[in-house]
Residue, then its C-alpha position, 0 to 999 in steps of 0.5 A: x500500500x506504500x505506493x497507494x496515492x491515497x493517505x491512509x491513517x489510523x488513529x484512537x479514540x482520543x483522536x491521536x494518529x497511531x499510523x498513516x502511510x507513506x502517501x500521507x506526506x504527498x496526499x497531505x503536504x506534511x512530512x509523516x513524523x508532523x503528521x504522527x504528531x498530530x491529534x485530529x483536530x489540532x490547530x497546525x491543520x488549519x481546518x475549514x470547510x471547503x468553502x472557507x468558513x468553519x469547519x463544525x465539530x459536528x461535520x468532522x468525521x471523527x465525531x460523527x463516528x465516535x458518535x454513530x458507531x457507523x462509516x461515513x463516505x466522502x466527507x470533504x473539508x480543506x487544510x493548509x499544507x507544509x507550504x500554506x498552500x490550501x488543499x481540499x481532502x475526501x474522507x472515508x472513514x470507518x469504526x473498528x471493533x474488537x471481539x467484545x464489539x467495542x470501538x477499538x480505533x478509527x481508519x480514515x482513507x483521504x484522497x487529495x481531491x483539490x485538482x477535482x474542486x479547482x475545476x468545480x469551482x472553475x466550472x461554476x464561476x464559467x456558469x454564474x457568468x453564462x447562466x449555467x451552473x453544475x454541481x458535482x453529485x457524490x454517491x448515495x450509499x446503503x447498508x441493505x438486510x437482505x433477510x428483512x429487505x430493509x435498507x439504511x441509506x446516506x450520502x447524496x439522497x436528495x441530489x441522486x434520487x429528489x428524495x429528501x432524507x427522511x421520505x428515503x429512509x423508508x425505502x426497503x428492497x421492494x421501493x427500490x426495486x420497483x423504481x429501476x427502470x421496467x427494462x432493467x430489473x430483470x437483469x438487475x435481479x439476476x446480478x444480485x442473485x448470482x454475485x450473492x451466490x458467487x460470492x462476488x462484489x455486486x456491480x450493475x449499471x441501470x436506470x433509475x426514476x427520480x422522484x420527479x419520474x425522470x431517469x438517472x443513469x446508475x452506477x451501483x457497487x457492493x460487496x456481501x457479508x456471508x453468516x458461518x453458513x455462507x448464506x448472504x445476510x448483509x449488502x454494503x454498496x454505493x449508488x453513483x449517478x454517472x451523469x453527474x459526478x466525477x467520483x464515487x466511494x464507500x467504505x465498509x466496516x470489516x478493518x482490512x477489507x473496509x480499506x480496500x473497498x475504499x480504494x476500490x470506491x475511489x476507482x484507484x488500481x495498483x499495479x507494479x512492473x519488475x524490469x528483471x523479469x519483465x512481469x506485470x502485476x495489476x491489482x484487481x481494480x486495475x483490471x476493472x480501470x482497463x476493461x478486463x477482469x484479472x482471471x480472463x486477462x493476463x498483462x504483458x507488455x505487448x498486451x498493455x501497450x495495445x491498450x495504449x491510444x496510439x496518439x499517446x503511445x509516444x508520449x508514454x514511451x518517452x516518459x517511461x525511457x526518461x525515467x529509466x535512463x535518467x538517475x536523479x529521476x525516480x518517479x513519474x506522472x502521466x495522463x493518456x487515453x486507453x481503448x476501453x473494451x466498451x468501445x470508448x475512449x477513457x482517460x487515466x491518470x498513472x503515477x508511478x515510482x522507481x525503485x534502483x540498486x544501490x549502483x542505481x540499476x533500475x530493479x522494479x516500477x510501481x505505481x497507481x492508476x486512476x480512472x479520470x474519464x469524469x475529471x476530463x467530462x468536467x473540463x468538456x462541460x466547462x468547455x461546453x458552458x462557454x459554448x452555451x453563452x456563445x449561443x446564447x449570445x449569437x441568437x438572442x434578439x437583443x443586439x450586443x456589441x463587445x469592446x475591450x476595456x480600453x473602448x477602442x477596439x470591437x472584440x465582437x458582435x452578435x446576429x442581432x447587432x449586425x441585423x439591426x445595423x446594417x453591419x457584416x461580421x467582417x465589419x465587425x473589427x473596424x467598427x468604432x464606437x463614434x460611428x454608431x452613436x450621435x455626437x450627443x449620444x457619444x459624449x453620455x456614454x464616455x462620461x458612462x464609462x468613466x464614472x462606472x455609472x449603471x443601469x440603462x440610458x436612452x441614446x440615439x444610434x446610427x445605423x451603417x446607411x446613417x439612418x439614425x433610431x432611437x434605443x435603450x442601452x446598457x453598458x457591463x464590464x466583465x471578463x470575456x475570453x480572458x480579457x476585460x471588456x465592455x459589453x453593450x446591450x442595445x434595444x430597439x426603442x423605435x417601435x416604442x416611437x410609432x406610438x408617437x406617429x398613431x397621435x398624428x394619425x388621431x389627429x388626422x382622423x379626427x380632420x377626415x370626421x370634419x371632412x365626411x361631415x362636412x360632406x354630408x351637408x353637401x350630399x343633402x342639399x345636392x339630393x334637394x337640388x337634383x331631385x326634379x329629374x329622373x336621372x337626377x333622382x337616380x343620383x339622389x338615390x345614391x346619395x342617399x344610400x350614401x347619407x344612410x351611412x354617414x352616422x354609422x362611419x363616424x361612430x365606427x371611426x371614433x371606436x379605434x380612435x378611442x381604443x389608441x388613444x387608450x393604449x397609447x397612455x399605456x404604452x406611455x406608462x409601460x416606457x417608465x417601467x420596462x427599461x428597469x424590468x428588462x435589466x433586471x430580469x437578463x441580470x436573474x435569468x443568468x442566475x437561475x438554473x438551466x430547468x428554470x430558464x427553459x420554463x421562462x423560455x416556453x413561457x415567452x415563446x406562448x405570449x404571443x397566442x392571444x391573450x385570455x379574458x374570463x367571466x367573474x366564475x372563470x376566474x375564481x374557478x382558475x385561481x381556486x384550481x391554481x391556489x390548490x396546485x400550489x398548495x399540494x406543492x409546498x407553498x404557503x396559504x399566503x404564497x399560494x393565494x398571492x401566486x394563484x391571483x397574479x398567475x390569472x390576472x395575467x391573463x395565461x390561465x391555469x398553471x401548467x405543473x411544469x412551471x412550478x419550478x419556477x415559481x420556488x426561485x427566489x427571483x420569481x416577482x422579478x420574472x412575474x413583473x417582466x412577464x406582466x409588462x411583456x404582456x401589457x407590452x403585446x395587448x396594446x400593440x395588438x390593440x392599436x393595430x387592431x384599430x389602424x386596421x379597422x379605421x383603414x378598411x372604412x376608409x378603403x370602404x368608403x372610398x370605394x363606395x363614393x367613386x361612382x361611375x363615370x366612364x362607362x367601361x368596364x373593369x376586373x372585379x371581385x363579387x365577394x370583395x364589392x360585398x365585403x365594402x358595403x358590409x364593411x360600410x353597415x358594419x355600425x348596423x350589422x352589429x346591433x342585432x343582426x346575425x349575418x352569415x356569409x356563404x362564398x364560393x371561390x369566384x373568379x374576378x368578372x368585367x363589370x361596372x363595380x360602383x354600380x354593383x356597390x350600389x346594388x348591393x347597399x340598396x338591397x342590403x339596407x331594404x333587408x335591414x330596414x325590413x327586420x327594424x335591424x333585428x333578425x338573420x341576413x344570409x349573403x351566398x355567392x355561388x359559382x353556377x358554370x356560365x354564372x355567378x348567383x348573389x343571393x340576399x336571404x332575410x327574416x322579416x315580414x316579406x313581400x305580400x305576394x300581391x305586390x311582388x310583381x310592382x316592386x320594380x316598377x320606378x316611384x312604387x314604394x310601400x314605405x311613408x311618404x319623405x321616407x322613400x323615392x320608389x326608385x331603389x329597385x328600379x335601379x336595382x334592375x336596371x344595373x342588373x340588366x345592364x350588366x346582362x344578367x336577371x334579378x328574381x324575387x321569392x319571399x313567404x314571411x320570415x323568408x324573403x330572397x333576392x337572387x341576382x344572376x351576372x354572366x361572368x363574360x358578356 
């Protein structure tokens, strides 16, 4: 064990050290003779925890032994070295019992773990910046009676299994049995069964289900203790999740084997090399390290050799020859990579030691071999946060540009930035900072940057045709490949503007209201002027169609002017709020975990649906069912109800389970209030184009409608879309009480007179509503029959007495009061229709009454 590099020391119940091993010195830092003159607490170690801070009594692994009579796995903690260099220690430690059971002494196995959490902690300042942080997972370890099916568990319950200690503790054989995954139980049991009978050590590999349902690959090793029958009474093991930690080890309670299942938990084999006779010795966990159990497997030089990766052969050969050949040289450390037998690359660490005769001729090579497969993921994973970031900030949609320190030169910009200036990525390093921004802009940001002012500033920014739009901009300092930088953040704010434009445009509609107003007078007394001839009572009929109208068009415009104006205040108040919000939401967001991350990520990515509104009942019925999930879920009464009203008042509905995560991290009123603004943000920009919208197709409508014919040709258009004007046009009407249904056939565009087919259409929708009293069911159908296109108008009033159906065509014939109606309408009507070469046909019982025109699609 002399060449072990692990420290091994025994030690009484007074705390004194009665033995350590060679490898203490190098484990430890300390030569043997300080160390054997120690007691376990004394000062000279200069204990901590591995953090820094206080190292408790009751976290140190001899009063945790002397106090539970039990072994403890992987207890970590730092000291100082000979040097006052800090070094970080794993502890295994076991009581030791003489024939009348009692504590005899104590053996501890401590492994210098300080490369392991340099890297951690390397791992997670790289996350804290980038938004990820990992944690090394340790191993869940159990004592099982295999008679009773009861299990003692420790160590990382929680990390491994979700499980808190207490809800675990419960779990015998059976428990843990039924949460392997159904496709690896079978092979499971038939590894416990036959190492149990063999027996052997129990290694398997299996998934198993985490108390959130999902699956952990496990790693599980332990060895069984036999009664004097030889029948297996007792498993000792430990449970290592391979997708999170680097090492895993557990050790036992018999003295001399506990030591050994200790070094085998650290996965450390030992092996030696005699140069004389050339033979090779491997330890069994040295086997396992390769790949090879040691009975199947005999190790020779050409053998071990091919198990070299060929890239690091001649790494391994020179380093072996230097230690040879060169006297004042006697030992040596190597890392490379082996071809495993699964089929993968693993990497190992070798240390080994020579031994020479007294004339310095090279006798026998000895040494340890650690598996370091999961020390080398650390660094890939380390690699790969750095990756994250770099895809975080190419595709995000906010645009960042990257300065060195000094502000001079541009380290780098991201999609964003190039897409929203203008710019190429070979642009990037001859861009200056004065060429992006304002004169006035530039001066804000330099007295910025040397004053270490925070927070967000408005600016004016410079794109590369010279446009110039306003943005929101945040300058940080940090590290950035290595080097200080200055990064800055720019948001768009030109959206945020054209609220701006949309006054201009009220107070433009508001003209266009004077203007149809005072248009309307002129109608009227044109109507008055025009009236005495029948060509000038066609016109008037027209216009007082158009007259019909007016009242409706300025109370359908003034609804959209109303409803920007409305979230135009919104949108103002919103300003004041979002530039604190958003800095302070991309400042949390790097700061929770990747699961929490990827909830806020769905959750914006559904604010676009449209957004849910809900009756008085609904939403009660919402927060009532959110409240309880949340309860069922650990929350308080207070947290629960608070949550549940905001949740719903949002607008988003009822929580799905997978957010709950979210709402445990501690900056979930920040992300709530962000995500409240997003929504204000999305309802009133949808409001105001909504509105724009709506104005703009009344507008479209009523220009349309009031172009009357005048050139006597004929031109390409729509049926469905002359309809859709006039509709468009009665829309004030239509909604008061009139159920409307559309039914229209995809029709080809057709050569006709479109004013005049306006004016069919109005005449004939208006009759139909007045005859309702504006109350009832109007059907429009456009259908395609061959050589024809029938319109057809069906309502639900009175009808037509059958009497008269036959004069209602005639020109002055009208059954409305006198000053209400010209008699010319219908007229009209057919005389448009039949200029067009088509018929108008009437079918009217009470309660249903059609006006069915046919249109010849080529005259």
């Amino acid at each position: 064990m002399n060449v072990s590099s692990t420290a091994m020391m025994v030690l009484n119940l007074l705390g004194q050290i009665r033995y350590a091993n060679p490898a203490s010195e190098s484990v430890l830092g300390i030569r043997l003779n300080d160390i054997l003159s120690r007691t376990y607490d004394a000062p000279e170690w200069k204990n901590t925890s591995l953090d820094g801070g206080l190292w408790r009594e009751e976290d140190q692994p001899f009063n945790i032994i002397l106090k539970t009579k039990k072994p403890v796995t992987d207890i970590r903690h730092a000291i100082e070295d000979s040097s006052g260099n800090k070094k970080y220690l794993s502890i295994n430690g076991s009581p030791v019992f003489n024939k009348e059971g009692e504590l005899s002494f104590l053996v501890f196995l401590i492994t210098d773990i300080t490369e392991n959490v340099l890297k951690q902690k390397a791992l997670e300042y790289s996350e804290s910046k980038y938004r990820m942080i990992t944690e090394l997972s340790l191993s869940l370890v159990y004592d099982m009676d295999i008679r009773s099916g009861n299990n003692h568990w420790g160590g990382a319950i929680e990390e491994i299994t979700g499980f808190s200690a207490e809800e675990y503790q419960k779990f015998g054989f059976s428990e843990w049995f039924a949460f392997i995954h159904p496709e690896d139980r079978e092979t499971t049991l038939k590894l416990f069964r036959e190492s149990s009978e063999s027996q052997k050590k129990f290694s398997a590999e299996y998934r198993y289900q985490t108390k959130l349902g999902d699956y952990v690959y496990i790693e599980d090793n332990g060895i069984f203790l036999y009664d004097e029958f030889g029948v297996a009474y007792r498993l000792l093991g430990a449970m290592i999740d391979r997708t999170k930690q680097t090492d895993a080890s557990f050790a036992l309670k018999e003295s001399e084997s506990r030591l050994m299942m200790a070094l085998d938990a650290a996965k450390m084999g030992i092996w030696s090399w005699d140069l004389e006779t050339r033979a090779i010795f491997w330890s069994p966990q040295t086997y396992n390290i390769y790949g090879y159990p040691g009975e199947n497997f005999e190790i020779t030089e050409e053998k071990f050799l091919s198990l070299i990766y060929k890239d690091d052969l001649e790494l391994m050969t020179k380093e072996t020859t230097n230690l040879l050949n060169d006297p004042s040289r006697s030992a040596y450390r190597l890392r490379n990579r082996i071809n495993h037998p699964d089929g993968k690359l693993h990497w190992i660490e070798a240390i080994g030691k020579l031994t020479r005769s007294k004339d310095g001729k090279p006798l026998i090579l000895r040494g340890t071999v650690l598996d370091i497969t999961e020390i080398k993921l650390s660094e890939e994973a380390l690699r790969k946060s750095d990756e994250r970031f770099e895809a975080f900030y190419q595709f995000s949609t906010e645009a960042f540009l990257i300065f060195d320190a000094g502000g001079l030169t541009v380290k780098d910009s991201n999609f964003a930035f190039q897409k929203l200036f203008g710019y190429d990525l070979e642009d990037t390093p001859q861009l200056k900072i004065r060429n992006l921004l304002s004169t006035k802009s530039l001066r804000i940001i330099r007295e910025r940057i040397s004053t270490n002012q925070a927070g967000s500033i408005e600016i004016v920014c410079r794109k590369k045709n010279g446009d110039f739009f306003p943005a929101l901009v945040s300058i940080k300092r940090f590290l950035y490949k290595e080097t200080n930088s200055i990064a800055y953040s720019i948001f768009d704010l030109s959206p945020l503007k054209e609220v701006e434009e949309l006054r201009l445009i009220n107070a433009e509609i508001r003209d266009k209201n004077k203007l149809i107003e005072k248009q309307k007078l002129e109608l009227e007394m044109a109507f008055e002027n025009l009236k005495r001839t029948q060509e000038q009572l066609i016109q008037s009929e027209k216009l007082a169609a158009l007259g019909q109208l007016i009242a409706g068009i300025a109370h359908e415009i003034n609804n959209p002017i109303g409803a920007v104006k409305a979230s135009n205040q919104n949108m103002m108040d919103w300003q004041k709020r979002y530039g604190l919000a958003s800095q302070l939401f991309r400042e949390a967001i790097l700061s929770v975990p990747v699961l929490e991350q990827k909830i806020l990520k769905t959750i914006l990515g559904n604010l676009d649906r449209p957004i849910e509104f809900y009756t008085g009942k609904e939403d009660r019925l919402r927060k009532k069912r959110n409240r309880e999930l949340f309860l069922t879920n650990g929350f308080t009464n207070a947290q629960a109800e608070e949550l549940a009203d905001i949740w719903v008042d949002l607008g988003i509905g009822e929580i799905d389970p997978s957010y709950l995560p979210l709402f445990h991290s501690h900056y979930i009123k920040i992300f709530l209030d962000y995500l409240s603004l997003e929504i204000q943000f999305r309802r009133n920009t949808r409001s105001i184009q909504l509105a724009v919208d709506r104005i703009s197709k009344i507008m479209y409508a009523l220009k349309n409608f009031s172009r009357f014919d005048v050139s006597g040709k004929k031109n390409k258009a729509s049926i469905p879309e002359t309809i859709e004007t006039v509709l468009t046009i009665y829309q004030n009407q239509l909604k008061r009480g009139i159920n409307l249904v559309k039914n229209f056939d995809l029709v080809e565009p057709i050569d006709c007179y479109p004013e005049d087919l306006l004016h069919v259409w109005t005449n004939l929708i208006y009759n139909a509503l007045q005859a309702m009293s504006f109350v009832g069911d109007l059907e429009i159908t456009v259908k395609d029959f061959g050589e024809e296109i029938l319109v057809s108008f069906r309502d639900s009033g009175p009808g037509v007495p059958e009497e008269i159906q036959s004069k209602i065509f005639e020109p002055f014939f009208t059954t409305k009061p006198p000053g209400e109606g010209s008699g010319l309408g219908l007229d009209i009507v057919n005389k448009i229709v039949k200029r067009h070469g088509g018929r108008i046909e009437l079918s009217s019982v009470p309660g249903k009454t059609i006006f069915s025109i046919y249109l010849p699609k080529n005259v």
